[in-house]
N, C-alpha and C positions, 0 to 999 in steps of 0.2 A: 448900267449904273454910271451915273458922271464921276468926276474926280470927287467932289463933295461926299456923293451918297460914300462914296470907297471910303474917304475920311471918318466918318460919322460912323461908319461900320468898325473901319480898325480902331476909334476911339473906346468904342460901346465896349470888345473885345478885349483892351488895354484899358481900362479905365484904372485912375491909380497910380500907373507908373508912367506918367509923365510927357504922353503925347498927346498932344492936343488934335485939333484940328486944322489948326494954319499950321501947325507944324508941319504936320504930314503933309499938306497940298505944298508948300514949301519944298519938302523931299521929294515929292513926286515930280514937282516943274522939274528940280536940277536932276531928276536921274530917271526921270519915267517908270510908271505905276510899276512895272515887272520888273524893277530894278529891284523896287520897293518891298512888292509885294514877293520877290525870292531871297532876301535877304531877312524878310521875317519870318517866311518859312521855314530858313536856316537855322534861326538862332535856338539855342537849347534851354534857354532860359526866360526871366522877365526882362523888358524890352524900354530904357527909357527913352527918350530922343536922342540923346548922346549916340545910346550904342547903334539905334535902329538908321542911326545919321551915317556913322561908322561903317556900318553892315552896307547900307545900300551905298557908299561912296566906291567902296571896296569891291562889291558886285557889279558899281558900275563900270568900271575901271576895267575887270574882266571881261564882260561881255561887250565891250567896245573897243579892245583892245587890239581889233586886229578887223581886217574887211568879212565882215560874213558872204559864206557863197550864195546861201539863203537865208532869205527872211522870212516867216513864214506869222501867220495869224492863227491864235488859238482863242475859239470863243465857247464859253460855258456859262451854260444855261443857270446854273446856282451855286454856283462859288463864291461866298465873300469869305475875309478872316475871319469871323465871331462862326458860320457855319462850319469850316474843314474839318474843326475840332467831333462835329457832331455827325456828320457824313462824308465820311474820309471819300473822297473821286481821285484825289493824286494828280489832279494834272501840276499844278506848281510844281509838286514833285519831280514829276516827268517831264516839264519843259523844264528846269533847273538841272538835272540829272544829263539831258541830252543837250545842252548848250556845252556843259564842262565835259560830257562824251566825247566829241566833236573841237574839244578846244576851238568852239568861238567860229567854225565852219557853219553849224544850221546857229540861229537867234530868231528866238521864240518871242512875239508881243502875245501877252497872255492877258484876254481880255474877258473882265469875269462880270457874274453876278445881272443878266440878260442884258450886257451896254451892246451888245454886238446882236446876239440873237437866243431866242428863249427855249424852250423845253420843244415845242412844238414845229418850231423850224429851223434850229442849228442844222439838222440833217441834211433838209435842203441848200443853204448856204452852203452848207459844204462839198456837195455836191455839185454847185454853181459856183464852184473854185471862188466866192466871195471871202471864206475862210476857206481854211486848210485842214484844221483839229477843230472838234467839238468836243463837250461833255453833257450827254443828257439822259434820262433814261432810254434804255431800249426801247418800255413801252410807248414813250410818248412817239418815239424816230420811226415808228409801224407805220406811222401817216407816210412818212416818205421813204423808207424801208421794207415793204411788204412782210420781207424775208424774215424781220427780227420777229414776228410772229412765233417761228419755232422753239426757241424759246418758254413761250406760255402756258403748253398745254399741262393742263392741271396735275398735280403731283408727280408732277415727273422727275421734280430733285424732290426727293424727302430732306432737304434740310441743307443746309449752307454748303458743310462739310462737301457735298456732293457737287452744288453749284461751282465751286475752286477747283475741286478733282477733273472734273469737264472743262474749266478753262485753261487750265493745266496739261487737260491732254491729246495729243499728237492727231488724235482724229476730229479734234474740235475744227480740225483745217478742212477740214472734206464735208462737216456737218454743219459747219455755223461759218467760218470765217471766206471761205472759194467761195460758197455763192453769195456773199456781200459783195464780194468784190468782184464777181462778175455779172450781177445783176443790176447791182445797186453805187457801184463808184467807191466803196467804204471798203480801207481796210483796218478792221477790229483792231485795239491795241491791250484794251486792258479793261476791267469792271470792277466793279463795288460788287458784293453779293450778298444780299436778303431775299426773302418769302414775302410775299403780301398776305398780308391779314387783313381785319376791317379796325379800324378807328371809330368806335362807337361814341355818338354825342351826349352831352351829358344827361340828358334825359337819362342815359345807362346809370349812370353814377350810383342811383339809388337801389338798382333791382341788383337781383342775384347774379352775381357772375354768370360769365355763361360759361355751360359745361359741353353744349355740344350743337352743332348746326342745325340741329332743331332748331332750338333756340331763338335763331335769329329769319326759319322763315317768314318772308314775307314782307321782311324790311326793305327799306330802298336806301341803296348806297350807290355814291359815287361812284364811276368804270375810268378809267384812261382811255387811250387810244386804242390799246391792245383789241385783235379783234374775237384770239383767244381766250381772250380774257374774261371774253364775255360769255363765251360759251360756258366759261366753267362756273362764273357766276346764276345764267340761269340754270344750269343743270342742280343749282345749291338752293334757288327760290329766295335768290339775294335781291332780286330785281335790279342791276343795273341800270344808273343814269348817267348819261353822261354830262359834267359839271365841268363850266373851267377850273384849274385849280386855283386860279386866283378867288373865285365864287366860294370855294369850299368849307371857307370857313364860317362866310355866313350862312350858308345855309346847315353846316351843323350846329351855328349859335341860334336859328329861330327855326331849327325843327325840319328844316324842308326836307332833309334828307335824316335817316335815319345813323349810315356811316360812310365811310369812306374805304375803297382798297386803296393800300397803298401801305409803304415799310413803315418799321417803327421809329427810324434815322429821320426819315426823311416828315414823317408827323411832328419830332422834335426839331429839327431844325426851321421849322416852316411856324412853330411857336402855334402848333397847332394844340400845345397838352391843354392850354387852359378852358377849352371846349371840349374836351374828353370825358367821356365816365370811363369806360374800359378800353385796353387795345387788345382784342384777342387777334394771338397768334394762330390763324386758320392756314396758312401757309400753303394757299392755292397755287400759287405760279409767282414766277420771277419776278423780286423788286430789283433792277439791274440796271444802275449807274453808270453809263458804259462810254468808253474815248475810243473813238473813232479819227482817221487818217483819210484823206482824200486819196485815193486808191490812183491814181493819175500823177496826184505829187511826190507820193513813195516811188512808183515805178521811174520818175524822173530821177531820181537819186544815184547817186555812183553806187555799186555794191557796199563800198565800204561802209556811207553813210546808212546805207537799209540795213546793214548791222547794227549800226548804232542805234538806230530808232529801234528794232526789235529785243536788242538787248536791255535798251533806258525803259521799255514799256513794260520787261519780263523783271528787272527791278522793280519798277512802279505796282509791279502785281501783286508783290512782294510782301512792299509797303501798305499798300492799300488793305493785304489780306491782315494783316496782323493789327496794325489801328483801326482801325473798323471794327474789330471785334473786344476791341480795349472800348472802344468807345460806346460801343452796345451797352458795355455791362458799365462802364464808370462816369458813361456820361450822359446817355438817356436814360437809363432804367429798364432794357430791355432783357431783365433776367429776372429771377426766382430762387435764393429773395432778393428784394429789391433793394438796393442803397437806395437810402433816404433822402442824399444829397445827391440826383440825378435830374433831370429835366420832369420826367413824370412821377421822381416820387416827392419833387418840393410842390409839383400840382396837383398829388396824393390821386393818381391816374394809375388803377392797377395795371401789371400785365399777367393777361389772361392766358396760359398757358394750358395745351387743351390735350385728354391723353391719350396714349396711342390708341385704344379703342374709339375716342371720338371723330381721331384724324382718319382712320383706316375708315369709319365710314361715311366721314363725307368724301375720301378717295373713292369709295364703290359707287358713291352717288355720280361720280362728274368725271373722272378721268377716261382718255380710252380704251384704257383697260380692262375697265369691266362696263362702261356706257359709251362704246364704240359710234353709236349712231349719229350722233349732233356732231360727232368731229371730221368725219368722214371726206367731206368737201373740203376743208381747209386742208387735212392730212394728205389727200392726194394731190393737189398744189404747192404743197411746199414738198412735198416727194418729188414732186414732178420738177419744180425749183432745186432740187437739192443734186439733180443727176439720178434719180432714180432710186436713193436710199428711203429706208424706210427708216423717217426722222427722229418718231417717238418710239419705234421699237429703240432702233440704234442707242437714241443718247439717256431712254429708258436705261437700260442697261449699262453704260458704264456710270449713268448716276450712282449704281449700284454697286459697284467696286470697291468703293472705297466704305470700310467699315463704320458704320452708327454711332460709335462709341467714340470716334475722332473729332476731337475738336477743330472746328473749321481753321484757327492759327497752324496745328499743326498737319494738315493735308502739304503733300512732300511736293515744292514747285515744280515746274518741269517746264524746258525751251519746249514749248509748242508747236512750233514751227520746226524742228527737226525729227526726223523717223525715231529717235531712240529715247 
């Protein structure tokens, strides 16, 4: 995104209180976008150009204030200010948090909203030391991540609560994080976590809710990258297409696809509600919003700084886990009942919530659990990728630790990276 689009976005975001567009390109020239854009992140408040003048003079002053030993590039695939609000990712967080870590040691250009590179190949860039940090889905980063597959296989977090408890815990190192980083160049830092459901087009608007994956065989919905993903879709008789997502909205506006997987965050933020009839909650496999670290640039690090990165990310996780789930419920609509004043329910876009007898049997329809066979090849790949653990047994299982009844805010953080 140019300086402009950035503008026209923090305008759309602030409209009202007082910042223009030349204003902000104005701030931006004297103090550069990440000056700009972490001193809005800052603030606790409404933002005129005064204070937001203020803020970014003052953060510039900080982060310039001394020689950095690093400079490092952070590029993300869907960050602007009008979205953070609706899909908490946390990287402004995290590079703000790890600049004043560091006192003014690492400096973060924090480069958002695809100006750098998109959903599809941040992974690579990063990988190709072009950038250093990404933010993008997992699912999309499977193109040039193999590994993030593990991840997808169908109902294996029943529910958010469980997705945090696994990133949270100590053996997520040996399951998900060591063979990124020894297969693939990435070391993990932190995620978003949702469920994918489907995004039904408005043709839905009119019928019955749906009450159970019946319901919807035989439709054709959108797939990501995921290669899991798809597995679990056709074992559901979803039929899987694969669509850019930039495509996706036309073709839910004239029919071509019936829906879309993908979170409910991230249908709002993408200003997908007003092509909506329904979002049901089917909660097949991981929506996971994930920052990654060039696994080459951590290891360059003095110890002390690799603490600071892993302690500014294990805040960020923190952060990410508790606004994100404010923002589910107060600012998409992704609850029952629904605030009125949400993204889907000013588009009068129900959420479809489906009950535990529905979910439990599209879980016997599609998971390995009880429909072993279609997973088979991929499981013994990323077995074989993992060191020889048994992936979805394993993080099956500590999905399941943590109790049902827990709300995903309060699942208990925990340094990951240390045995206890």
């Amino acid at each position: 995104m140019t300086r402009d689009q950035q503008s026209r976005d923090y305008q759309s975001r602030d409209r009202g209180k007082g910042i223009s567009k030349r204003e902000f390109l104005s701030l931006a020239k004297s103090y550069g976008l990440s000056s700009v854009l972490f001193a809005g992140a800052a603030a606790a408040g409404p933002l005129s150009f005064a204070s937001l003048a203020s803020a970014a003079e003052s953060t510039y002053k900080k982060r310039f204030g001394k020689q950095a030993k690093h400079t490092f590039r952070f590029g993300a695939a869907g960050f602007s200010p009008s979205t953070e609000s609706i899909l908490v990712t946390g990287g402004v967080h995290f590079a703000r948090d790890l600049e004043e870590r560091t006192d003014g040691e690492i400096r973060i250009e924090y480069i958002g909203q695809n100006q750098i590179c998109g959903e599809l190949n941040c992974v690579k860039k990063t990988q190709q030391g072009i950038i250093d940090f990404f933010t993008a889905s997992t699912q999309n980063s499977a193109g040039g991540a193999p590994y993030l597959n593990v991840l997808d296989y169908a109902y294996m977090f029943p529910g958010r609560s469980a997705q945090y408890h696994f990133l949270y815990h100590p053996k997520s190192e040996e399951l998900l994080r060591e063979p990124l980083r020894k297969r693939h160049g990435l070391q993990m830092l932190f995620s978003h976590c949702e469920l994918r459901g489907l995004m039904l087009g408005s043709a839905w608007a009119d019928k019955p809710r749906v009450t159970s994956v019946n319901d919807l065989a035989g439709t054709k919905n959108r797939v990501t990258g995921t290669q899991l993903g798809r597995i679990a879709m056709q074992q559901l008789d979803l039929n899987p297409v694969p669509v850019a997502w930039e495509e996706t909205l036309d073709g839910l506006r004239q029919g071509l696809i019936d829906g879309a997987e993908t979170w409910a965050s991230a249908a709002a933020y993408a200003n997908m509600s007003p092509v909506l009839g329904q979002v049901v909650d089917l909660r097949m496999f991981c929506g996971t919003e994930a920052t990654s670290m060039n696994a080459s640039v951590f290891d360059g690090l003095s110890g002390e700084l690799q603490d600071a990165v892993m302690e500014s990310a294990y805040q960020t996780q923190i952060y990410v886990q508790n606004a994100q789930e404010a923002a589910l419920i107060n600012v998409v609509g992704a609850s029952n009942p629904q605030h009125p004043d949400t993204i889907f329910g000013r588009a009068g876009v129900p959420f479809v919530e489906l009950s535990a007898e529905a979910l439990k049997e599209a879980e016997e329809r599609s998971s390995p659990e009880f429909n072993p066979k279609p997973w088979e090849q991929w499981r013994e790949r990323l077995n074989g990728w993992s060191g020889g653990f048994d992936t979805y047994g394993e993080i099956h299982k500590i999905a399941r630790e943590v109790s049902s009844d827990i709300l995903p805010e309060n699942v208990e953080p925990r340094r990951w990276w240390r045995s206890a």
